[in-house]
C-alpha positions as CSV (number, residue, x, y, z in Angstrom):
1,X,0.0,0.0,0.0
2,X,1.4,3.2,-1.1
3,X,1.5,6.0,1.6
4,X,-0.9,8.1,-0.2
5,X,-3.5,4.6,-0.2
6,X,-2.9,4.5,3.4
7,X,-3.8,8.0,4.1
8,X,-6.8,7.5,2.1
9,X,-7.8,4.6,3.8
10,X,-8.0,5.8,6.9
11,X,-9.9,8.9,5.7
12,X,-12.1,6.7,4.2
13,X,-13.0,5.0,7.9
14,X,-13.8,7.7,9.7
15,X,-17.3,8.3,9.5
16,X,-17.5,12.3,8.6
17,X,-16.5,13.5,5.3
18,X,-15.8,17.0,6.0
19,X,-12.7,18.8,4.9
20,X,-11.1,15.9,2.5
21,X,-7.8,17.7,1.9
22,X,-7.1,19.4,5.7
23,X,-8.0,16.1,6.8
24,X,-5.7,14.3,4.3
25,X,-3.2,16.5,6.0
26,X,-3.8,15.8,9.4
27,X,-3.9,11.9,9.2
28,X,-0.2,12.7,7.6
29,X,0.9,14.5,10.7
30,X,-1.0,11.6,13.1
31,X,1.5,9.1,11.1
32,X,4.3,11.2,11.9
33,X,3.7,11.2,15.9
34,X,2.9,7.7,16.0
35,X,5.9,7.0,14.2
36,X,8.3,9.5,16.6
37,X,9.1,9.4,20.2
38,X,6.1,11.9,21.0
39,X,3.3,9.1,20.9
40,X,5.3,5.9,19.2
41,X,7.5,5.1,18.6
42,X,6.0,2.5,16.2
43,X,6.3,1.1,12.4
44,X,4.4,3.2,9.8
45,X,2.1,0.0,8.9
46,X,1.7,-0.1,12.5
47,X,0.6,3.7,13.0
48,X,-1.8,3.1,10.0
49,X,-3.4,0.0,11.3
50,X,-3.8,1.6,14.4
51,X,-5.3,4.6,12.8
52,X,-7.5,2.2,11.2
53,X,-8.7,0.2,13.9
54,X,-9.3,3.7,15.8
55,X,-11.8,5.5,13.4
56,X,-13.8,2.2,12.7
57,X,-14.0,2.0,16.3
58,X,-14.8,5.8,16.9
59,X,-17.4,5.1,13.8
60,X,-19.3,2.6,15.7
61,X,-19.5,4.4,19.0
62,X,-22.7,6.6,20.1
63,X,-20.4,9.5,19.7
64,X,-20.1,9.1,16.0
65,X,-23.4,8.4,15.4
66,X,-25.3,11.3,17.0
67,X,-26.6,13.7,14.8
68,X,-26.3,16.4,17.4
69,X,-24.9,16.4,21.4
70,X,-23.0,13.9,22.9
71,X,-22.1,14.5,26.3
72,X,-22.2,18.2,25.6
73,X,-20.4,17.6,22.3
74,X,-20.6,17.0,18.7
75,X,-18.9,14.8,17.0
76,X,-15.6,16.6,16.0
77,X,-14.4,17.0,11.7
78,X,-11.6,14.5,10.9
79,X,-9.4,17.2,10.9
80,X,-9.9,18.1,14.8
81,X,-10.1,14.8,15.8
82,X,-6.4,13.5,14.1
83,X,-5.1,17.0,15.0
84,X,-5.4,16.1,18.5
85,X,-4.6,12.9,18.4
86,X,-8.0,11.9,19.4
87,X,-7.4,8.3,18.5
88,X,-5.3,7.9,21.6
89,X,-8.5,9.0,23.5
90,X,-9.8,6.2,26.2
91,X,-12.4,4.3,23.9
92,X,-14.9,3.9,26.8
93,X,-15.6,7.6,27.0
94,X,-16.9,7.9,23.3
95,X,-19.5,5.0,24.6
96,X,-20.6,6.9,27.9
């Protein structure tokens, strides 16, 4: 998979579409922190599989799916949510 397809992949699992190319972006700069001593340090294929596994995750929580409030919140653009490193968030909380 090339790095672009992994970017895009990732994009393609979490569930809002908003803001293709900032979000494009920011997925690039969650690979980079996975992959340094700030979060990771892990493999690339790693950080992506992790990405993966954390928007399909996020996608089937009750905080993806509201259409409004969760917990006082809505569900944030793509580009927020990789931007601060959301996927590192504790999973329970997106269920509660």
């Amino acid at each position: 998979m090339t790095h672009e397809d992994s970017l895009l992949a990732i994009y393609q699992e979490y569930p809002s579409k908003i803001g293709r190319r900032k979000a494009l972006q920011s997925i690039e700069r969650a690979i980079k922190r996975l992959t340094s001593p700030e979060e990771g340090p892990m493999p690339a294929d790693q950080a992506v599989l992790g990405l993966i596994a954390a928007c399909r995750a996020f996608a089937a929580s009750p905080a993806a799916k509201c259409n409004g409030l969760f917990n006082g919140y809505y569900p944030p653009h793509p580009t927020t949510w990789f931007n601060q490193s959301r996927y590192l968030d504790d999973r329970e909380a997106w269920h509660n």
